[in-house]
C-alpha positions as CSV (number, residue, x, y, z in Angstrom):
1,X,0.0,0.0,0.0
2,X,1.6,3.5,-1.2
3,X,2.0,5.9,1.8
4,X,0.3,9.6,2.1
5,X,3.3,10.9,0.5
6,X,3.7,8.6,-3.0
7,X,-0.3,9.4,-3.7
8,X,-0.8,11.8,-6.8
9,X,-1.5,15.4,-6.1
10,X,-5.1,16.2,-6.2
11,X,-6.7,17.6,-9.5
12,X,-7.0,21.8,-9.8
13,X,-10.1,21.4,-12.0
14,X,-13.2,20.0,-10.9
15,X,-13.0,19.0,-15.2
16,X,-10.4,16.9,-14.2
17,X,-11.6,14.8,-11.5
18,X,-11.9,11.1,-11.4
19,X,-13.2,7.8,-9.7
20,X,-9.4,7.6,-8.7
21,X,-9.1,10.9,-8.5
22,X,-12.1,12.7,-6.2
23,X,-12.6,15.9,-4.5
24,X,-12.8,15.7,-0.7
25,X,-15.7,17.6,0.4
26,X,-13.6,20.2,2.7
27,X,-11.6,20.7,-1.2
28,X,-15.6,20.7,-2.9
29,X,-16.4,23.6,0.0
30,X,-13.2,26.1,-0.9
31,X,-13.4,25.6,-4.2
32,X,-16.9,27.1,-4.0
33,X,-16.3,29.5,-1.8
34,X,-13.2,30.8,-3.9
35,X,-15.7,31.0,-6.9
36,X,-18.9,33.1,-4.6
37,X,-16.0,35.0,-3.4
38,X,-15.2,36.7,-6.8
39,X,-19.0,37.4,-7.2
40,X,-19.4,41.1,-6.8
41,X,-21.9,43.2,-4.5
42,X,-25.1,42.9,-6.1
43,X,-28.6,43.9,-5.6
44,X,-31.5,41.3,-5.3
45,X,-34.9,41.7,-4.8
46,X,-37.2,38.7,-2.5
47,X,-40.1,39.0,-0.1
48,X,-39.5,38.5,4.0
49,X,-40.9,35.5,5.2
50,X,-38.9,35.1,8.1
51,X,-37.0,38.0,10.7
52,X,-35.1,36.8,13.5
53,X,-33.6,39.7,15.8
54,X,-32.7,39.2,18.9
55,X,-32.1,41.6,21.9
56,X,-28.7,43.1,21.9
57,X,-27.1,41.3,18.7
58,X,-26.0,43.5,16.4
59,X,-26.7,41.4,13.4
60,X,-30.2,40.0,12.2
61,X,-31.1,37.8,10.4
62,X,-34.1,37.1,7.3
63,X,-35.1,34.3,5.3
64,X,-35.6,36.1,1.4
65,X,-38.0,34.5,-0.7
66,X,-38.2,34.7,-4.4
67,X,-42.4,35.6,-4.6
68,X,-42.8,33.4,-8.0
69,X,-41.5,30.1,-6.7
70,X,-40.8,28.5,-3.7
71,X,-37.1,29.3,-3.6
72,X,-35.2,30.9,-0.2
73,X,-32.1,32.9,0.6
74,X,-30.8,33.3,4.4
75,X,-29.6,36.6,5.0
76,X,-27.8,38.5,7.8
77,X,-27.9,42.1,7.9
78,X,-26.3,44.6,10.4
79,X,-29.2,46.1,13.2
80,X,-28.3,49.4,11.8
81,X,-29.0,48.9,8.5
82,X,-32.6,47.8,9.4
83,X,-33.2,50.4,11.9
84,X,-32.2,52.7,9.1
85,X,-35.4,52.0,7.3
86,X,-38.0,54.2,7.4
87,X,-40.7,52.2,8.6
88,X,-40.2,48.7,10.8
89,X,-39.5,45.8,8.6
90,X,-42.5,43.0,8.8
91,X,-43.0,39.5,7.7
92,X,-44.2,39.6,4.0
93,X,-42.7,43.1,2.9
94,X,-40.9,43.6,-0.4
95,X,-37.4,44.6,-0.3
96,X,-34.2,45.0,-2.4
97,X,-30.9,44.8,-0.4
98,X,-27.7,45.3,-1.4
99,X,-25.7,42.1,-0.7
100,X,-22.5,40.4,-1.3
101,X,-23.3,36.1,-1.5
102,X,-21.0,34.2,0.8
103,X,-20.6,30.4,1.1
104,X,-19.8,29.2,4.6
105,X,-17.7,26.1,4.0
106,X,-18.2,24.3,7.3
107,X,-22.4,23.9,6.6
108,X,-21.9,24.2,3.0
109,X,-24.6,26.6,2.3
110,X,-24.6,29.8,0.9
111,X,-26.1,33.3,2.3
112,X,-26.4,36.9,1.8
113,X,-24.3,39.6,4.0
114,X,-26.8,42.5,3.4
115,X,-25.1,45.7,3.2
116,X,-28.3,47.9,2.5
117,X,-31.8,47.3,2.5
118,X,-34.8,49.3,1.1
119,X,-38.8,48.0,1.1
120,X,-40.3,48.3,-2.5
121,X,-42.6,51.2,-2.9
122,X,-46.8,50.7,-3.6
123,X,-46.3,52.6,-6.5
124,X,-43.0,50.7,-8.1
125,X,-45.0,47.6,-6.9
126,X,-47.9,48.9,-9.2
127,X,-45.8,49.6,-11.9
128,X,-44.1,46.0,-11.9
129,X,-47.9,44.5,-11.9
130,X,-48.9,46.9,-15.1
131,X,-45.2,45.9,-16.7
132,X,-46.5,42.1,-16.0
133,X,-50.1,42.7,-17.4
134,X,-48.6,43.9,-20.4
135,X,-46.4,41.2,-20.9
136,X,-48.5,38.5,-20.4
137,X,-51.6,40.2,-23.0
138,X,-49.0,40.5,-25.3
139,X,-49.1,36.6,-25.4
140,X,-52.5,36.2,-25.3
141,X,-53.1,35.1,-21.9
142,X,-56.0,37.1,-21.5
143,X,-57.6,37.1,-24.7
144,X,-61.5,36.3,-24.7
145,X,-60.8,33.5,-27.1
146,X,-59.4,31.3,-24.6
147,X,-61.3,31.7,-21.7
148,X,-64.2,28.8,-21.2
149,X,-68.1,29.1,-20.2
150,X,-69.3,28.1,-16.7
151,X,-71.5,25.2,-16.4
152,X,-75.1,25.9,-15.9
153,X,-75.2,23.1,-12.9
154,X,-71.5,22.3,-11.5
155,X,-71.6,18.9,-9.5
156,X,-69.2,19.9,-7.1
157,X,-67.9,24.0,-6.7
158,X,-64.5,24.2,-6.0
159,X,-64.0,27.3,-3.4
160,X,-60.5,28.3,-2.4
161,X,-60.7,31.1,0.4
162,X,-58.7,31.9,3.3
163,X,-59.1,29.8,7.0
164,X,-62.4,31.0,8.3
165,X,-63.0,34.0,6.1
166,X,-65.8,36.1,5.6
167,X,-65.5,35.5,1.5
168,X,-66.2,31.8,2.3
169,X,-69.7,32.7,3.8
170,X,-70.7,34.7,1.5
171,X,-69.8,32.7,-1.7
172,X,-71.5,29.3,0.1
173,X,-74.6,31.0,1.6
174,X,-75.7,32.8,-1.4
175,X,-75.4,29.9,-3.6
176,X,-77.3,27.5,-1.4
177,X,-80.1,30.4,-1.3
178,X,-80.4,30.1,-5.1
179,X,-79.6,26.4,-5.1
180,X,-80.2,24.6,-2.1
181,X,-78.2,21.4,-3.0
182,X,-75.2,22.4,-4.5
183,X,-71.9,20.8,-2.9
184,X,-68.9,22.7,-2.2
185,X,-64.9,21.1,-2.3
186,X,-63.8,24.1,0.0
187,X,-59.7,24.6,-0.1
188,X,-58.9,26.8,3.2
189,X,-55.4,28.9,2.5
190,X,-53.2,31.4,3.2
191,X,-54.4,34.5,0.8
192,X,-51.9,37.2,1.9
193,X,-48.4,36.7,2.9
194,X,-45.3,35.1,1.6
195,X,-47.3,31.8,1.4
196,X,-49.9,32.9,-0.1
197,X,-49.0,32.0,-4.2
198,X,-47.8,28.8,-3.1
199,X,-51.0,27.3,-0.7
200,X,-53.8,28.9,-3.5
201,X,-51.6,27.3,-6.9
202,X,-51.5,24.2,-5.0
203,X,-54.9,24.1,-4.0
204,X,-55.8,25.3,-7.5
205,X,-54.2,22.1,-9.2
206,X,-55.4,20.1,-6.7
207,X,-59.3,21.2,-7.5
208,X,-58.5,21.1,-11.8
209,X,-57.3,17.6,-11.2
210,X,-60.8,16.4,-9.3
211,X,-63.2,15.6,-11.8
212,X,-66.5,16.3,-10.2
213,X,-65.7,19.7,-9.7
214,X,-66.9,21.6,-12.7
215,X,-66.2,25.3,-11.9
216,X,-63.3,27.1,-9.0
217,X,-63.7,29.9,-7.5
218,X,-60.7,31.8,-6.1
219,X,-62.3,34.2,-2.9
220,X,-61.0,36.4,-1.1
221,X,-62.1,40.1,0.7
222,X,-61.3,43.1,0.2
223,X,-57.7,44.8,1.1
224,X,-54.7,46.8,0.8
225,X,-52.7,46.7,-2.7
226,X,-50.0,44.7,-0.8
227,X,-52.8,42.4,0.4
228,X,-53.5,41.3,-2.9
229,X,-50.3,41.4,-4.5
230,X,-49.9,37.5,-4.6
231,X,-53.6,37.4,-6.6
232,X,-51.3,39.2,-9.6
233,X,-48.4,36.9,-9.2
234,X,-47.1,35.4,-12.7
235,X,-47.1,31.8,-11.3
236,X,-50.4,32.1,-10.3
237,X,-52.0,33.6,-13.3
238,X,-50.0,31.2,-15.7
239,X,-51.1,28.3,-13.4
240,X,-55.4,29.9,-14.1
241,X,-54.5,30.1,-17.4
242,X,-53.7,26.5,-17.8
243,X,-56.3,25.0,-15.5
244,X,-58.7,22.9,-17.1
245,X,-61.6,23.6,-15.3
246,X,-63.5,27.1,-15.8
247,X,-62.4,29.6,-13.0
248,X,-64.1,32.5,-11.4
249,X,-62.1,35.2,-9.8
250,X,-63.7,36.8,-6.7
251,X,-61.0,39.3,-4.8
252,X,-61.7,42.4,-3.0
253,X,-64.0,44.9,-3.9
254,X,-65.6,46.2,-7.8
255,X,-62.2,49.1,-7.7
256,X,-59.8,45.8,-7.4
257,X,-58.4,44.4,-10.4
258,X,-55.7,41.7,-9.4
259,X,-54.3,39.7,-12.6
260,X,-56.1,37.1,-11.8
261,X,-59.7,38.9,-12.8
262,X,-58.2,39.1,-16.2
263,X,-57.1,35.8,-16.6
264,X,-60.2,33.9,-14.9
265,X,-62.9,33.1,-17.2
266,X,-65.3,35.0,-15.5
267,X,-64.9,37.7,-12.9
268,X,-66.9,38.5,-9.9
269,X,-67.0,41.8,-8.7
270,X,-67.6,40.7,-5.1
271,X,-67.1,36.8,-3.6
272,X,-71.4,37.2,-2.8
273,X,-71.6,37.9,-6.8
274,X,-69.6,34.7,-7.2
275,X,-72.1,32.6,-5.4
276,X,-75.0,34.0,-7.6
277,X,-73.5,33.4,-10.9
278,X,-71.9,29.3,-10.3
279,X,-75.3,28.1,-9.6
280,X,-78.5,28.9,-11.5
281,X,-81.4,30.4,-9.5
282,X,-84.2,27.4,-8.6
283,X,-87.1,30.0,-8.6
284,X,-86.2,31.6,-11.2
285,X,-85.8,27.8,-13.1
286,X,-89.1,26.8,-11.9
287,X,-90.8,29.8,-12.6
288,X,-89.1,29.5,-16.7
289,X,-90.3,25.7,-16.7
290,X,-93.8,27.1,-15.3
291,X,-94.0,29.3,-17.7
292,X,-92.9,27.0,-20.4
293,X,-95.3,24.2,-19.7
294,X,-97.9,27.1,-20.1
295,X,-96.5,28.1,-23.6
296,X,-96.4,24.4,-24.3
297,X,-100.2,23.8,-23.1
298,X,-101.6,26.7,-25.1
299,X,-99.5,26.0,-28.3
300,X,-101.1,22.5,-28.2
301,X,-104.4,23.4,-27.0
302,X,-104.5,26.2,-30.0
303,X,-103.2,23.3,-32.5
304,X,-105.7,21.2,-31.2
305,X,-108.4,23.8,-32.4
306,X,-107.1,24.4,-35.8
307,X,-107.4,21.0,-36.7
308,X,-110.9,20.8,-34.7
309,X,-112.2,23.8,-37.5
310,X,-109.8,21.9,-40.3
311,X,-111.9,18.9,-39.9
312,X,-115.4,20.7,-39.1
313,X,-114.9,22.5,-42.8
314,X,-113.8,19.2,-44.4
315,X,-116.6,17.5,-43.0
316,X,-119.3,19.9,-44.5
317,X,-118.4,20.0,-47.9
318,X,-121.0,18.6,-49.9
319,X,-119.0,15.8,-50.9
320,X,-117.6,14.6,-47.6
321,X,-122.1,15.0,-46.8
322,X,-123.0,12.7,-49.8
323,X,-119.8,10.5,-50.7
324,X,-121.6,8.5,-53.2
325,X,-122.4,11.9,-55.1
326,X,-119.0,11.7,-56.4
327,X,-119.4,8.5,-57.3
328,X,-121.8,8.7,-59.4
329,X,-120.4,11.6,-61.5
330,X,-117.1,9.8,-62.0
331,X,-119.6,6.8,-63.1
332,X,-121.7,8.9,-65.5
333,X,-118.4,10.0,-66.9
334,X,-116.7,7.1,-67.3
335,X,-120.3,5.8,-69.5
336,X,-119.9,8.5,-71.8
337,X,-116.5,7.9,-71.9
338,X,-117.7,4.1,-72.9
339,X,-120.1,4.9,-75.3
340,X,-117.9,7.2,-77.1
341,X,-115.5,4.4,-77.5
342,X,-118.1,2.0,-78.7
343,X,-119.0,4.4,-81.2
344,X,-115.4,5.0,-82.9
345,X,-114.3,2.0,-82.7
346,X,-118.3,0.8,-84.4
347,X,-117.5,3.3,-87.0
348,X,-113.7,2.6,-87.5
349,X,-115.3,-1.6,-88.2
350,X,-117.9,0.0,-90.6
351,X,-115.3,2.1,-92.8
352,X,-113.0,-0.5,-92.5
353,X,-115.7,-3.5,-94.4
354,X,-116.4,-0.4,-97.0
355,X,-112.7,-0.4,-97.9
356,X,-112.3,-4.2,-98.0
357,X,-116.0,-4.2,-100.4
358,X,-113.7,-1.6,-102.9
359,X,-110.7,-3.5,-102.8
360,X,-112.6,-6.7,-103.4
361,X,-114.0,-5.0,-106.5
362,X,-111.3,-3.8,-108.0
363,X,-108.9,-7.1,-107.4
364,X,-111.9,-9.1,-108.8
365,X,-112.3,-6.3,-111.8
366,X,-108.2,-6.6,-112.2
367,X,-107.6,-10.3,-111.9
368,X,-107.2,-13.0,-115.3
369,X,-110.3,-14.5,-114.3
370,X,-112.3,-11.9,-114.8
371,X,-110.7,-11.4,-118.1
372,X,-111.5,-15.5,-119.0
373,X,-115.2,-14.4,-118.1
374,X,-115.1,-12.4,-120.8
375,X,-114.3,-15.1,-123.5
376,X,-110.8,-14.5,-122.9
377,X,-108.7,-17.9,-123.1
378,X,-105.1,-18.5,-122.0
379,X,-102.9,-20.7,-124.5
380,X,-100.0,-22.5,-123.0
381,X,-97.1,-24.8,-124.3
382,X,-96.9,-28.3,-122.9
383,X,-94.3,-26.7,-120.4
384,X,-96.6,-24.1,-119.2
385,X,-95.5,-21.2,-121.2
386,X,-97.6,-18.7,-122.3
387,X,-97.9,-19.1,-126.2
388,X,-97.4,-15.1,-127.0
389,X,-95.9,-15.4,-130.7
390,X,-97.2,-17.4,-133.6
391,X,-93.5,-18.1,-134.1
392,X,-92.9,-20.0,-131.6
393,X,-95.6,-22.8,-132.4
394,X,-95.3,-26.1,-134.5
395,X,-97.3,-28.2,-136.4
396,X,-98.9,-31.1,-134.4
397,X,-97.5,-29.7,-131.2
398,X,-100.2,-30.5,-128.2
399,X,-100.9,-27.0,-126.5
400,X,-103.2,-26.4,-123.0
401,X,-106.4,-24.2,-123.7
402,X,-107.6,-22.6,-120.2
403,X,-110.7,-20.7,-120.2
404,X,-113.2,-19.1,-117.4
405,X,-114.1,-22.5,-116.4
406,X,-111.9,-25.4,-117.2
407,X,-109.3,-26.1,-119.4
408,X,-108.6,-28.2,-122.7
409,X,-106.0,-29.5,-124.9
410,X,-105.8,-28.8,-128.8
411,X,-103.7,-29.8,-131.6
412,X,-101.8,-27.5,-134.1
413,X,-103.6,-28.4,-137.5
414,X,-101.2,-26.2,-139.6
415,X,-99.3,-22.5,-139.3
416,X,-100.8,-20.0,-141.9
């Protein structure tokens, strides 16, 4: 085995490290330190979700949160520098500080030494939400095109409100006024604070993902412009903007206008306006299905009636009074019709035998025998040609003599 001495020397780079050649973590520790160490002084920007000062110290120390995503810096800062401020730093307040980042080796964990810190104005905090609404139209996030109906009967309303809030009253009581047996899948959250974008998102996805809920509302009272800062936070618009299931944004007062009423698919001036527009009102629907049974009763009742008077007119025409009456017209018709046909086709037979009689004539008045009748005689050789020149006869030759009524056979006596 090779002594401490005869090992190789450890690798500069972390590039160059290997299975057989590893960082130690004390080496790992410097090495990152070395690198925060050249970062310069820089300014960050987070929201205070923790403040730990304690009596006589003269440094604090704050937990930083990024507001869009559940990321966390520690921070220590001199006493001074906070008493410095011009009004007491609280849990929840937006702040930049001036800070230089520092990684301490032995916990291996890296922090903040805050030089400066300064809380973020309303009206820069106004600003940054009008920069954001911008941004976000200019993609389309809020564009009517994309936003989806509400049911006209949810199975299950999704409510997400703070713990034991007013705005959870209001939206559940005034829908069970219009609709008795609506069910509720009630998500109680933080809705102010450094927690706030986190607990509602969550609960948000949680209510999208349940598929008897057809419609979430997002409630919450009325308050101060840092009260309902998370309700335009970026991760919690994007997050409405992708749900699934319609939602209907219900903060504050009608003069409030957090992100999240532009992004919702509907918006509620007031969480008790909420509850009046999830559910339908069952009055009102009885009274429209009153009222339509009615409109249905009298259309039917006045169709009814029509056809009553239709079939009271058919009824007295003279034929529908006397049905053989038609009868008998189509029967004297179809007689005359008869004896017309009997007629032509009696007169067609008689001009018909007249032209047969004249025919008859004239074929009898045309034909040879009439001719032998007359004394005429046809003279024909032994062969049954017609004799027609003298020539053509010879003494003693037998000929055939055919008259109108019989024939006979005669000798040639001599040729003059």
């Amino acid at each position: 085995m090779s002594s401490p001495a005869q090992r190789a020397p450890l690798p500069d780079r972390a590039a160059d490290t290997s299975p057989e050649q590893p960082w130690p973590v004390r080496l790992l520790s410097m090495k990152i330190a070395e690198y925060v160490e050249k970062m310069s002084v820089l300014w960050v920007e987070g929201q205070v979700v923790q403040l730990t000062r304690r009596p006589g110290a003269r440094t604090a120390y704050l937990t930083l949160r990024d507001p869009d995503v559940d990321m966390s810096l520690s921070v220590a800062i001199q006493v001074n520098a906070l008493d410095a401020m011009p009004t007491p730093l609280s849990q929840g307040a937006r702040v930049v500080l001036q800070a230089k980042p520092v990684f301490w080796t032995q916990r291996g964990s890296l922090m903040l030494d805050a030089r400066q810190i300064r809380p973020v104005g309303v009206g820069e905090l106004l600003a940054r939400v009008e920069h954001l609404k911008q941004l976000l139209a200019s993609e389309g996030v809020f564009d009517p095109d994309r936003k989806k109906p509400l049911p006209f009967l949810p199975r299950t309303v999704g409510l997400v409100c703070g713990r034991a809030s007013a705005a959870e009253k209001d939206v559940v009581e005034n829908a069970r006024r219009r609709w008795p047996s609506v069910r509720f899948a009630i998500r109680e959250v933080a809705v102010q604070g450094p927690t706030a974008v986190q607990e509602v998102t969550a609960a948000l996805a949680e209510l999208d993902a349940d598929p008897e809920v057809d419609v979430v509302v997002i409630a919450r009272g009325g308050g101060s412009v840092e009260d309902l800062l998370p309700f335009s936070n970026e991760a919690l618009v994007r997050a409405v903007a992708a749900a699934r299931t319609p939602v209907v944004s219900a903060i504050g007062h009608d003069v409030d206008t957090p992100l999240l009423d532009h992004v919702a698919d509907w918006r509620a001036s007031t969480p008790t306006d909420a509850g009046k527009r999830v559910v339908p009102d069952a009055h009102a629907e009885r009274e429209g299905v009153r009222q339509a049974a009615e409109r249905a009763r009298g259309a039917l009742r006045r169709r009814v009636e029509a056809e009553r008077r239709h079939l009271v007119a058919v009824r007295s025409r003279p034929v529908m009074a006397d049905p053989s009456a038609m009868l008998e017209v189509r029967r004297r018709e179809l007689d005359a019709l008869r004896d017309r046909a009997r007629r032509r086709v009696l007169a067609a037979v008689h001009r018909a035998s007249d032209q047969v009689g004249h025919l008859r004539a004239q074929v009898r008045a045309l034909s040879p025998q009439s001719t032998l009748e007359r004394g005429y005689a046809v003279v024909q050789h032994s062969d049954g040609r017609v004799v027609l020149d003298q020539a053509e006869l010879e003494v003693d030759e037998l000929l055939r003599v055919r008259v109108a009524r019989g024939d006979f056979g005669v000798r040639v006596a001599g040729l003059s």
